[in-house]
C-alpha positions as a printed Julia matrix, in Angstrom:
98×3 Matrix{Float64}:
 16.37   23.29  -10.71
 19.07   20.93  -11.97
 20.11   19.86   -8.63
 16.4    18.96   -7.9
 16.15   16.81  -11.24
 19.42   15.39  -10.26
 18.06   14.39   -6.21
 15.4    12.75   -8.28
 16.55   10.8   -10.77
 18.72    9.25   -7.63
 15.84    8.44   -5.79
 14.11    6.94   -8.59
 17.07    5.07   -9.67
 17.27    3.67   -6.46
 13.73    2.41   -6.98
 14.92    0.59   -9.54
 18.33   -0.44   -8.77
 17.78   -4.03   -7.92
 14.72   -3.98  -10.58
 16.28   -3.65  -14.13
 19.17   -5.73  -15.78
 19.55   -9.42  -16.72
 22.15   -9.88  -13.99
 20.26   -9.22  -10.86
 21.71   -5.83  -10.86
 25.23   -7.51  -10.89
 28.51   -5.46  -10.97
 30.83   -8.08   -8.81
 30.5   -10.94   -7.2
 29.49   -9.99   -4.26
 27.25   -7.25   -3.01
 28.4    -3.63   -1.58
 28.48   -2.38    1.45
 25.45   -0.72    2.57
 28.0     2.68    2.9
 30.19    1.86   -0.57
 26.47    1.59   -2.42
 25.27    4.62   -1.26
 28.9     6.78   -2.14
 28.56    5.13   -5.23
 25.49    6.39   -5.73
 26.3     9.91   -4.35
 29.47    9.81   -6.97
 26.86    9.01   -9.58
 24.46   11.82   -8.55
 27.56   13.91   -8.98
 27.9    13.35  -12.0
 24.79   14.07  -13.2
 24.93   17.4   -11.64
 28.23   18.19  -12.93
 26.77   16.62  -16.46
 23.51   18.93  -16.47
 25.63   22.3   -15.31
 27.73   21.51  -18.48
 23.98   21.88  -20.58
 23.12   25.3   -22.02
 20.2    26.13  -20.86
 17.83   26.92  -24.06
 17.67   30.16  -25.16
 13.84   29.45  -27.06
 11.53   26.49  -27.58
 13.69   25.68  -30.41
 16.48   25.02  -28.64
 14.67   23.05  -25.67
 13.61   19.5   -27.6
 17.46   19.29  -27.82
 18.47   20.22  -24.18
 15.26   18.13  -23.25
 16.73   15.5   -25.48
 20.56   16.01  -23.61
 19.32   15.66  -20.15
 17.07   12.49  -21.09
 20.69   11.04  -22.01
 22.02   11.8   -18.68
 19.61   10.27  -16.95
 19.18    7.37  -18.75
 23.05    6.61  -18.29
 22.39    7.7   -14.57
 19.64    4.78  -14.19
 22.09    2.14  -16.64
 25.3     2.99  -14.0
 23.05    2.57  -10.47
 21.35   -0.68  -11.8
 25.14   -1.74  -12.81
 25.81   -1.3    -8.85
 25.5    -4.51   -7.11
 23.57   -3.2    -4.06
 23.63   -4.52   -0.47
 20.35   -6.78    0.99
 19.07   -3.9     2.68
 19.01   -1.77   -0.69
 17.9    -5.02   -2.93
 15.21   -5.84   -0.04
 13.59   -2.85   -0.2
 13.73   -2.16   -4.51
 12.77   -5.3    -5.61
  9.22   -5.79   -6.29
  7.04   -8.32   -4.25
């Protein structure tokens, strides 16, 4: 189940990539490769998996506001880090609304 929220929040940050961010979705001067974006992004998507496996999963509704609350935080720094990435034409082309 993590992996699957983890596949998603990559897909949606990719969305969104080019969307959010006062700097055009700056992180360098110049824009990525089309292959360095996306194993950036993969590296990324690791992370969150590696990130949510470290989560305990809640034992009781008591504990799940917090682990709801813990994986919000990953995946809000997930979506922060890919719309850091400065992403190729092809990526920005396609995320970036009409």
């Amino acid at each position: 189940m993590k992996r699957w929220i983890g596949i998603g929040v990559i897909s949606i940050a990719l969305l969104f990539a080019a969307c959010g961010g006062d700097d055009g979705g700056g992180g360098g001067d110049s824009p990525l490769s089309l292959q360095a974006y996306f194993d950036r992004v993969e590296e990324l998507g690791a992370d969150v998996d590696s990130r949510q496996d470290d989560l305990d999963e809640p034992e009781d509704a008591g504990d799940a506001s917090g682990f709801f609350d813990d994986q919000a935080k990953i995946l809000e720094d997930n979506l922060d880090d890919v719309r850091d990435l400065n992403p190729p034409s092809e990526v920005a082309a396609r995320t970036t609304p009409s």
